[in-house]
C-alpha positions, 0 to 999 in steps of 0.5 A: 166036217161032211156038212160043210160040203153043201150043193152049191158051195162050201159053208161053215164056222170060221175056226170051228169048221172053217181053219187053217188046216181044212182051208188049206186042203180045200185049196190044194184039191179045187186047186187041182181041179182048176191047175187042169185048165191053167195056172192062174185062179182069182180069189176075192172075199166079202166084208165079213171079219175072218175073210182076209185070214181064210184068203190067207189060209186058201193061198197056200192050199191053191199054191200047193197045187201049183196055181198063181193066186190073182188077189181082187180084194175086197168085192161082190161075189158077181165081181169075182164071177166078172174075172173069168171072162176078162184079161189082166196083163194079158192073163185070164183066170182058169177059175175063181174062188170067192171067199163069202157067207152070203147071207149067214150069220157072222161067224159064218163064211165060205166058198163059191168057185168057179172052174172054167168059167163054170160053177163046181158045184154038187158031185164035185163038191162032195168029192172034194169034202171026202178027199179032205176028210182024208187028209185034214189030220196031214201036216200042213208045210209051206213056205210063205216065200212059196205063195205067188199072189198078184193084185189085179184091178178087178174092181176097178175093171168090173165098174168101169164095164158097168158104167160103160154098158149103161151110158145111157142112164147118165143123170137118170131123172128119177131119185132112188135108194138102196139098202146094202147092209153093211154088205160088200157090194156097196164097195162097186154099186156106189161108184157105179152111181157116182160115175153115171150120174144117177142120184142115189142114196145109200143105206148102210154102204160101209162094209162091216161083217158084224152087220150092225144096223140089220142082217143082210138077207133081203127075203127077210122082211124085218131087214127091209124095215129102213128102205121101206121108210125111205120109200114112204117119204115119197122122195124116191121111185124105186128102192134096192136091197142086196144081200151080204155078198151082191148077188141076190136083190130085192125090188122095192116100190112104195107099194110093191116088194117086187119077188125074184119071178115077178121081176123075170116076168117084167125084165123080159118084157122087153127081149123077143121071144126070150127063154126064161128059166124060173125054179120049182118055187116061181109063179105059175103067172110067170111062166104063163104070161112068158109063154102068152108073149111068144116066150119060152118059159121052163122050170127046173131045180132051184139053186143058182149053180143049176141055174147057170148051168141051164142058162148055159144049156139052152143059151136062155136070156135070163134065169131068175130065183124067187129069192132075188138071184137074178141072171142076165145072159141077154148081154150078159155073162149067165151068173147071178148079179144083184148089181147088173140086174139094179141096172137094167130095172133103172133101164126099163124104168128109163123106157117108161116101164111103171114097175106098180103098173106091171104088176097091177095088170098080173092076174090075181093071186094067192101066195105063201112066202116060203114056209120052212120045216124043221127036220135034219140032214139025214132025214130031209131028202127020206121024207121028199122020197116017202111023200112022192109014195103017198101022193101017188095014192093019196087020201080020198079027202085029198084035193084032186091032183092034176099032175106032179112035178118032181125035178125038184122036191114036189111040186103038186098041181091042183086045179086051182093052184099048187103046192110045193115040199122040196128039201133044202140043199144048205140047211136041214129043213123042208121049204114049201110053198103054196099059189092058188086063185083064191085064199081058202084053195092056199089054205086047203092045200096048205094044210092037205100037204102038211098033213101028208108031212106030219104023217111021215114023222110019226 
């Protein structure tokens, strides 16, 4: 049960891990956490088959605790977020849960939540999963009578918001496609496009949690397979793929898959002298050019839970994932929102920004996708641990070391690249990644550090 309790959310098997009884009491004590700032909580969930039930069984849990359940439906996760900034009838959420597996498998779902317009995430996380550990084997009691719901038009107020702060994009000239899969947030992106104007076609826009036609993880290249088609028939500029819950996207040309830190670097070209926060896997391009521009470029953790809370810290302009999540506070909110993100892309474009062109001027380099490791929950963050050891007197045949970055795994700088191990926060695998000028410096470091990674295992 403790593994369902992860750093940035809350993840399981619905039934196995995911039932009435563990439902209920993750709901009663984030409840109490929320209860401390007000009565109200907003709860939506995405498109997957056992949602409606895990809202069902998560209202009785926040009801135990006290609070009034204002019920969104069924909407993107970044709608959900929306709610804790806006009023209905005068009532403002105090926090808000969303009931979604993102980009897992079908049998899976889970939870984000915010309290207090800020994500729970890490410590708070944990502390909750010990205290329903506890009490899973309570008998659970509460009336139906006892579970206030309210429906509110929260889908309705996030699109009209929308299409109210990008007026300017009516009848945008240019035809683009967009891939949902079978995801959620076609539910909002297709009246979004439908109200401005902006010619547009779908793919797989119904919500469907058996996702029939390809998973919806945009990072995964063979669920690009249908988007990419439409781009090579010449009929559109740009195309947009989204995961199962509308918070990560993926920018497609007919040329380019334009990646989470390569997409910051074009967004900001247009603020002045913005603050940008990347993560331990971004480009060393991006965080470069930001600072040549007058900007101000700063890495940290990977997540979009810390993400938030630094672009909050430091009151940045954007924060971007290799992964695709995206977060505007440059007149925005600072969460994470595929949709938004969609539309300040069409923005620039509408300004004559050239996303291939962009690109194309970037300096030449070598990369790696992200290269998983297989290993287990208890040995993954050891092995971070014993690699910084060796690093520190690394073998005389290693490449020279410049210098290492360790807020978040390692991140070692070569001279002519770097080379990232870090742990994953949500499944039990190493994540690397390499950058070099040339291709035989990725290879190098490549092997150099899985060397170094084999050796812990022995």
């Amino acid at each position: 049960m403790h593994n369902i309790f992860r750093e940035y959310d809350i993840r399981g098997i619905f039934q196995k891990e995911l039932n009435r009884e563990t439902v209920f009491w993750i709901g009663h004590f984030i409840g109490k956490k929320i209860k401390a700032h007000g009565n109200y909580v907003a709860v939506g969930y995405d498109a997957r088959v056992h949602s409606v039930s895990l809202f069902q069984f998560l209202s009785a849990g926040l009801s135990s605790a006290g609070l009034k359940i204002l019920d969104i439906g069924l909407v993107p996760t970044p709608n959900n977020y929306f709610t804790n900034y806006t009023s209905y009838d005068g009532i403002t959420p105090s926090g808000s849960i969303m009931i979604t597996g993102s980009h897992n498998p079908p049998e899976y779902n889970g939870f984000k939540i915010t309290v207090n317009k800020k994500p729970f995430f890490g410590d708070d996380i944990y502390a909750v999963g010990e205290k329903v550990v506890k009490n899973i084997s309570r008998d659970v009691k509460i009336e139906k009578q006892d579970i206030s719901v309210i429906e509110i038009p929260a889908k309705e107020k996030y699109i009209n918001y929308l299409v109210s702060q990008f007026q300017h994009l009516k009848h945008f000239k240019e035809k683009i496609v967009y891939d949902v899969g079978n995801g959620v947030a076609g539910v909002v992106i297709d009246k979004v496009f439908e109200k401005l104007g902006i010619d547009a076609k779908g793919l797989f826009t119904n919500p469907d949690g058996t996702f029939p036609n390809h998973h919806p993880d945009p990072t995964d290249k063979k669920n690009l397979k249908d988007i990419e088609k439409s781009l090579k028939t010449g009929k559109y500029s740009v195309g947009f793929a989204f995961d199962g819950d509308g918070d990560r996207i993926a920018v497609l040309t007919k040329s380019n898959n334009i990646k989470g830190d390569i997409l910051a670097l074009i967004l900001s070209k247009e603020m002045k002298n913005p603050t940008v926060i990347g993560e331990v896997k971004c480009s060393q391009i991006m965080y470069d050019l930001i600072e040549e521009r007058g900007g101000r470029a700063i890495m940290y953790k990977t997540g979009h839970s810390n993400l938030k809370v630094k672009i909050r810290e430091l009151n940045a302009d954007l924060a971007a994932e290799v992964s695709g999540h995206i977060f505007f506070n440059d007149r925005y909110f600072g969460y994470d929102d595929a949709i938004y993100t969609t539309l300040r892309v069409l923005e620039l474009m509408l300004k004559g920004v050239n996303l291939d062109d962009e690109v194309s001027k970037l300096p030449k380099l070598f990369s790696t996708e992200e290269i998983k490791i297989p290993t287990t929950e208890d040995k993954k963050f050891q092995m971070i641990v014993d690699l910084k050891k060796v690093l520190s007197n690394p073998p005389k045949d290693f490449p020279k070391i410049i210098k290492i970055i360790d807020i978040d795994g390692v991140r070692v700088v070569f001279e002519n690249g770097w080379g990232l191990v870090r742990a994953s926060n949500t499944t039990p695998v190493l994540v690397t990644r390499f950058e070099a000028k040339t291709e035989q410096d990725v290879n190098l470091y490549q092997n150099s550090l899985n060397d170094l990674i084999s050796g812990l295992t022995k």
